[in-house]
Structures are given as C-alpha cells and as structure tokens.
C-alpha positions in Angstrom: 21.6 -44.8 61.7 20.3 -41.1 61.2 17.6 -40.4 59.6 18.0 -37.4 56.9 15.9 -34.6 58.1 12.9 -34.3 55.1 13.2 -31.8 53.5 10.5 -28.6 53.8 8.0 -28.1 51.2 8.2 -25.9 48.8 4.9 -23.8 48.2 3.8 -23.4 44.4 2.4 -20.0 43.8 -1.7 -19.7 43.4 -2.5 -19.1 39.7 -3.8 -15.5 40.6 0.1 -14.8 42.0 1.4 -16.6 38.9 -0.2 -14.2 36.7 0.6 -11.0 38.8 4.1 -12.3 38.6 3.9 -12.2 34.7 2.2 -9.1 34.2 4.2 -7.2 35.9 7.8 -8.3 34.4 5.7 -7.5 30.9 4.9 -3.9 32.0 8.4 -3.1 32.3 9.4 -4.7 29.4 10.0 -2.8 26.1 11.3 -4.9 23.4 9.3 -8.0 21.4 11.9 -9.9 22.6 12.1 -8.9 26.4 8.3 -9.8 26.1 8.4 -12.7 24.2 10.7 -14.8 27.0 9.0 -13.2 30.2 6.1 -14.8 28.4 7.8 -18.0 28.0 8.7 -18.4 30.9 5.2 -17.9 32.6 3.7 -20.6 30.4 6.9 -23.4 31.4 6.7 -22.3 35.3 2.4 -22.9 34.8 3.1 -26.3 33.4 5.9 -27.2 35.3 8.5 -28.2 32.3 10.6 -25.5 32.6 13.7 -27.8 31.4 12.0 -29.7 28.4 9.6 -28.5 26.3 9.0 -28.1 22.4 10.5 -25.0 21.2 7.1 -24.5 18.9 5.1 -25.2 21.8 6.2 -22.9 23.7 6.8 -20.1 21.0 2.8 -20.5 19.8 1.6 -20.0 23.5 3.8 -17.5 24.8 0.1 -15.2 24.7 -2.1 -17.7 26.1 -2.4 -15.6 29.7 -2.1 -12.0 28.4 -4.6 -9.3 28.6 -4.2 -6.7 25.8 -3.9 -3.8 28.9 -0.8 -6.3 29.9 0.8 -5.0 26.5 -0.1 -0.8 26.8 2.9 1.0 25.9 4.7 -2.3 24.2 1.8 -3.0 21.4 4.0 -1.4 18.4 6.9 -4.0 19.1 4.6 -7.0 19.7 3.0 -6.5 16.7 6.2 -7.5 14.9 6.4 -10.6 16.5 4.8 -13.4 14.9 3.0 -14.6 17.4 2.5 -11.2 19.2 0.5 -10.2 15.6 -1.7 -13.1 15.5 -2.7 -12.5 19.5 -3.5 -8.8 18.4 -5.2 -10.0 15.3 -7.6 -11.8 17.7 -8.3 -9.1 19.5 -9.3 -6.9 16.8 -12.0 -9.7 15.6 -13.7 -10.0 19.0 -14.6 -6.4 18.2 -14.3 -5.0 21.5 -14.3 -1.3 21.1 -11.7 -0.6 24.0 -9.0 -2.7 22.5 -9.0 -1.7 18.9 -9.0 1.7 20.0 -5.8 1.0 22.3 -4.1 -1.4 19.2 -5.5 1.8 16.9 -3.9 4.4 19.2 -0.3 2.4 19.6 0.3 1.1 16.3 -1.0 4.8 14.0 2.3 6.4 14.6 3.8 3.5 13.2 1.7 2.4 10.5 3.6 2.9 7.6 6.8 1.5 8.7 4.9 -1.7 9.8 3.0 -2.0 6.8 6.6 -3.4 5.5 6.9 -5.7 8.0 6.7 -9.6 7.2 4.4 -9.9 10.3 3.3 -6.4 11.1 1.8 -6.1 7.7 -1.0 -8.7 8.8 -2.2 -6.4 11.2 -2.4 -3.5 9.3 -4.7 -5.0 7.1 -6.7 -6.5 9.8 -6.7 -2.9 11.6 -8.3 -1.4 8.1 -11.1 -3.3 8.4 -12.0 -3.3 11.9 -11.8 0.1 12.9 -14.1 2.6 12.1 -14.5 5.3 9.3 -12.9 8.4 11.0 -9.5 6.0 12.3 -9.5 4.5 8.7 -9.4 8.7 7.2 -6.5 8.8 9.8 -4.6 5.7 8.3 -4.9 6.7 5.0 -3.9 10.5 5.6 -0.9 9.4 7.8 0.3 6.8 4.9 -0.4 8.7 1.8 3.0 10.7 1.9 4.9 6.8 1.5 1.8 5.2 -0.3 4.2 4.7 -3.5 7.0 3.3 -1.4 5.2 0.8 0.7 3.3 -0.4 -2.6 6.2 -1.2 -4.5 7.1 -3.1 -1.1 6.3 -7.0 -1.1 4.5 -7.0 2.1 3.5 -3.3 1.4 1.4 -4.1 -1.5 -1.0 -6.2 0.6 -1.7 -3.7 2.8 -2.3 -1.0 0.3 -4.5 -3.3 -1.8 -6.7 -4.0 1.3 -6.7 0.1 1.8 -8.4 0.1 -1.2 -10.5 -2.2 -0.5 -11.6 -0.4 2.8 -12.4 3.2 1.4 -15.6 4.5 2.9 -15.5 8.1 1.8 -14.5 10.2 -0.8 -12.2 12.2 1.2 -10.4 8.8 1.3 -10.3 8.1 -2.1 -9.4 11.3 -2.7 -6.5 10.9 -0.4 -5.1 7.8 -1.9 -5.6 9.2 -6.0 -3.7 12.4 -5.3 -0.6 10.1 -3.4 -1.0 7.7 -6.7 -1.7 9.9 -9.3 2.3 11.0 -10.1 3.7 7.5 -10.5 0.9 5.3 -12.0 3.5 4.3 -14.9 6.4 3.3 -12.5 3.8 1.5 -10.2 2.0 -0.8 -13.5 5.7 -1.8 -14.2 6.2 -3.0 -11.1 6.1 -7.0 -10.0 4.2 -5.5 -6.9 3.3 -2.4 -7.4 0.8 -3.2 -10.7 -1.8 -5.3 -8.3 -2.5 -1.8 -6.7 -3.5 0.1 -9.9 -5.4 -3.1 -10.8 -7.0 -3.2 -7.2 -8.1 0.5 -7.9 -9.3 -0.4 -11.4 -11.8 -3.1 -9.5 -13.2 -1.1 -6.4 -12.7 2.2 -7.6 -15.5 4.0 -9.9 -15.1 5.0 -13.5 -14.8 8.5 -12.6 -12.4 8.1 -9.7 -10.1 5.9 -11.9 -10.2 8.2 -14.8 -6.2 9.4 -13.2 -5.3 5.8 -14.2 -6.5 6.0 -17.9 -4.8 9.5 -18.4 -2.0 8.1 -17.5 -2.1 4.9 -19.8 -2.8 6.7 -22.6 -0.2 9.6 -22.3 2.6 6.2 -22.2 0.6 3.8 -24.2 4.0 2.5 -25.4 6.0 2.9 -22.1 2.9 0.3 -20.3 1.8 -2.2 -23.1 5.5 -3.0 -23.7 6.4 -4.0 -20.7 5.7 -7.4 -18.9 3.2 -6.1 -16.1 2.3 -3.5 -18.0 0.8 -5.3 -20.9 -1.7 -7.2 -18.3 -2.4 -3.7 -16.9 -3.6 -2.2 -20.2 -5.8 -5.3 -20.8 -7.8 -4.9 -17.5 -7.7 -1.0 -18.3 -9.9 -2.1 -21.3 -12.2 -4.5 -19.6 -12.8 -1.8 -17.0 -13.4 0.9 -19.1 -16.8 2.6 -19.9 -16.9 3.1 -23.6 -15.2 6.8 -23.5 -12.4 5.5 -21.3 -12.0 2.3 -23.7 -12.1 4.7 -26.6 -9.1 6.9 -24.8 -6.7 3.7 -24.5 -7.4 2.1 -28.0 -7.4 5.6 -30.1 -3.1 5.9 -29.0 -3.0 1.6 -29.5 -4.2 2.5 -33.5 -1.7 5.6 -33.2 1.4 3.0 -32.0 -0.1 0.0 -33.6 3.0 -0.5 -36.2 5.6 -0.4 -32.8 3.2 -2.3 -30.7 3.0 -4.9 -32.9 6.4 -5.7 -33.5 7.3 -5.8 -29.2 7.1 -9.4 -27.3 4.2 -7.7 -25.5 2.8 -5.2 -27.2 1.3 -7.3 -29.8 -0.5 -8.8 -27.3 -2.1 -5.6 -26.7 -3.1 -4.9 -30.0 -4.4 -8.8 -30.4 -6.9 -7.7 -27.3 -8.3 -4.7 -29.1 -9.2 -6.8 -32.3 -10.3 -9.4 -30.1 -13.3 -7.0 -28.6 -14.6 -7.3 -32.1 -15.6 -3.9 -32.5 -15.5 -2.8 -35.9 -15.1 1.2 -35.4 -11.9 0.0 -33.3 -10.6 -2.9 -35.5 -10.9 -1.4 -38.8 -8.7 1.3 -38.4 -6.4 -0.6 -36.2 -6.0 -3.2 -39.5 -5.7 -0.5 -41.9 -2.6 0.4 -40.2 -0.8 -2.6 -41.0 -2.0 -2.1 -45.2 1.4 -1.8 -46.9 3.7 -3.1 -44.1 1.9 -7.0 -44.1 4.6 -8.4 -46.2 7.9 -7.4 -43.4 5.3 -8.3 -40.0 4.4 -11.7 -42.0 8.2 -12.3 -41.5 8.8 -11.3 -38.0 7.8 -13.7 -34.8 5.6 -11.1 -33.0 3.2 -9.9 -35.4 3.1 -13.0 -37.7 0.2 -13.9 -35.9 -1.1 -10.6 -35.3 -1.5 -10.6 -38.9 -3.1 -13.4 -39.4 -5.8 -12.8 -36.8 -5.9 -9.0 -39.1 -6.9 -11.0 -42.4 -9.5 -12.9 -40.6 -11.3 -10.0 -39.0 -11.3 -7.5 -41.7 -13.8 -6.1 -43.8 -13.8 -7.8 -47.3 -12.8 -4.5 -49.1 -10.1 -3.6 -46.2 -8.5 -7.4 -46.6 -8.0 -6.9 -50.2 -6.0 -4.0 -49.7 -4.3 -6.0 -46.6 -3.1 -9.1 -48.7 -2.7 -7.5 -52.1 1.2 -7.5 -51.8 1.0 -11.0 -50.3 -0.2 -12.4 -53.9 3.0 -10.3 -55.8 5.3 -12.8 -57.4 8.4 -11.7 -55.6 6.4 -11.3 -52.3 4.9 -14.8 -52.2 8.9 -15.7 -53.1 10.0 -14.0 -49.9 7.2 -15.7 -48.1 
C-alpha cells in the first residue's frame, strides 16, 4: 500500500508579525467599521477560533492589541464605535499627555457633531475633564455657536452639563452665558434642555447666573406654568441671594391670581409661602382678598387657599375669609 505523503507544516506567524499584520491593515483603514473587523479578525487568527467564537467576545476585544498611534488619522470614527469610545476613554484616564493631545487634536473639529452621538458623547465628556485649561477654552469656543441645539439633544445635554461642570475661567463662562443667554425660556421648557439651566444655577456664581433670573422674571408665567419650568423656578429660588429671590417672587405676587389657578403654577406660588417669609407672603395672600370664595371652588388653588388662611397675619385673614362666613357664600361652599 502507499503511504500518503504528510503533509508540510504550516508555520504560525510570531506574535511580533501578527501584530505588524494588524497594524498595518488599520492604517489604511478609514471607516469604524473597516476597523472594527480588521480588528476582529487579528484577535480570532491570535486565538486560533477563527470559525467559532462568541459574537460579544469578540466585539468587546476587538482593541485588546491596539496602540492609540495604530488609530492617527481614524480616531473621529472610532470614537463612534462603542467599543472604539470606551478604548479611547482608557486612554484619556492613564493621563498620558501624548495621547490626549492626539484624541484632543482628532476629535476638536468634530466635537459638536459627536457630542450627539449615543457613544461619541461619552468621550466628549471624558475629553472635558482630562484635557487641560487652554484645549477646554477651545472646546467651549468651537461649540458655543450649537450650544442650544446639542442641549436640547438627549445625549447632548450630558455633555453640556459636564461643560459646565468643567469651566476653569471666566472667559469660559463667559463663552457659554453669551451662547445661552437668548433662549433660557425655550431651554427650562425643555425635557432636556432644563437640566442645563439647572446645572448652571449649581456651579455657576450668583453673579454669573444673574442672565438666568432676568430671564425668569421677564416670563414668570411662560416658565412656572409649564411642567419643567415650574421645577426650574423652584431651584431659581433656592439659589437665589436675597435680591435675586426678591426679583422672581415680586412678578409671582404680580401673576399670583393666574398662577394660582394653572396645574403648575400654583405650585409655584405654594413654594414662595412656604419660605415663610412674611414681607413675601403677606402681599402674596392679600392678592387673593376678595377672589377666596371662586379659588375655594376650583381644584388648583383650593389648597393654595387653605395653606393662605393658615399663614396669614390675624388682621390679613379676616379680610381673607370674611366673604367665606356670608350666608350665600357658605351656601355655595
């Protein structure tokens, strides 16, 4: 019988020519996805299961091998890859000055479109605080002229809150309160947009924020009768210094009859009572002498005016309830 010749070895690459291999299919790739399976298919070739492997698996350690040089020129695209961001995320927290200025350099012309991206976004905010003061100006200068479009942006948002977070100088602040300052209203009704005027209210100073409280006060009624905006005038207050609170419940006592009547307005005027301040709830009851009767009546301000007869003065809550104890009022009642 003849013997079947064997047959001749095949030679596995060394690791080293693996690795050149790899690196040099990903410098001549340019999309996430070109990348992403050149990567792939380094890590199933290293492990030898080319033909089964768990899709996860392989998906989560496409970036095991990579140097961040391996991705100059590409970094943009990778950082919209899930797994591509969370590499680059790394790399900014081992603080290694060389690579956030190369993920700096790659991703700045592009920040504010990837601020709006589901993964993207992650790195933007990681990028704010790891670089330094002069690339953070640079950020916030190249993304003020879409500030109120990326905050009204679910992913957007995020980012910006975290900008505000990171301000180191004035000229930032300065940057981000002049590309807020003309849509403060539209951005407190907003599901996502309200949590950056709230993030400004928290980290900003009193002075700086003093563009939000102008605002407020010019549409008192437009902001504490909406959903959001209600919430927003009630942190307006507990930021406020006592000329700022003053501002914001002087227009409340001007409204208070409208305010009180709206599904969320009365809330508003139920938080100024509640701070207890006499100068503030006095006149804010007296506003409701005459009119007790009809609010008694309606769902909103029922208990708006209850909480009035409890917290007035003794001489303003007998003019408050006199018509309550008229014959044909106490009938209606």
């Amino acid at each position: 019988a003849q013997h079947a010749k064997p047959a001749p070895k095949r030679h596995a690459q060394p690791p080293q020519q693996q690795h050149s291999a790899s690196t040099t299919a990903l410098s001549s790739m340019g999309s996430t996805q070109q990348t992403a399976q050149a990567l792939g298919a380094h890590h199933a070739q290293k492990h030898g299961h080319n033909k089964v492997h768990r899709k996860g698996e392989s998906e989560a350690n496409r970036f095991v091998n990579v140097q961040l040089e391996d991705l100059e020129g590409g970094i943009f695209e990778v950082s919209k890859d899930q797994y591509g961001c969370r590499f680059l995320q790394k790399k900014l927290e081992e603080r290694v000055e060389s690579n956030i200025n190369l993920i700096f350099k790659e991703v700045l012309p592009h920040f504010s479109s990837l601020i709006t991206d589901p993964f993207g976004n992650y790195l933007c905010q990681k990028l704010l605080e790891y670089c330094t003061e002069q690339q953070r100006t640079q950020i916030v200068a190249g993304v003020a002229p879409d500030l109120i479009t990326v905050s009204l942006n679910m992913h957007g948002t995020r980012v910006v809150q975290k900008m505000i977070e990171s301000l180191s100088n004035q000229e930032q602040i300065d940057t981000v309160i002049a590309a807020l300052s003309g849509c403060v209203v539209m951005l407190i009704r907003d599901l996502n947009g309200n949590h950056v005027v709230q993030k400004c209210l928290s980290r900003l100073s009193d002075v700086n924020n003093q563009f939000i409280y102008d605002s407020v006060a010019d549409s008192c009624a437009d902001v504490a009768t909406h959903r959001h905006g209600c919430c927003v005038f009630q942190r307006c207050i507990d930021h406020a210094t006592p000329v700022q609170k003053a501002q914001l419940v002087e227009v409340v006592i001007a409204q208070a009859l409208s305010l009180v009547q709206d599904p969320f307005g009365n809330y508003v005027v139920q938080y100024v009572l509640d701070l207890h301040i006499p100068e503030y709830s006095e006149p804010l009851i007296t506003k409701f002498v005459g009119h007790i009767c009809a609010l008694s009546l309606q769902k909103f301000s029922s208990n708006v005016m209850e909480k009035c007869i409890r917290l007035a003065s003794p001489a303003t809550r007998k003019l408050l309830v006199a018509p309550l104890l008229q014959r044909d009022k106490l009938d209606m009642l």
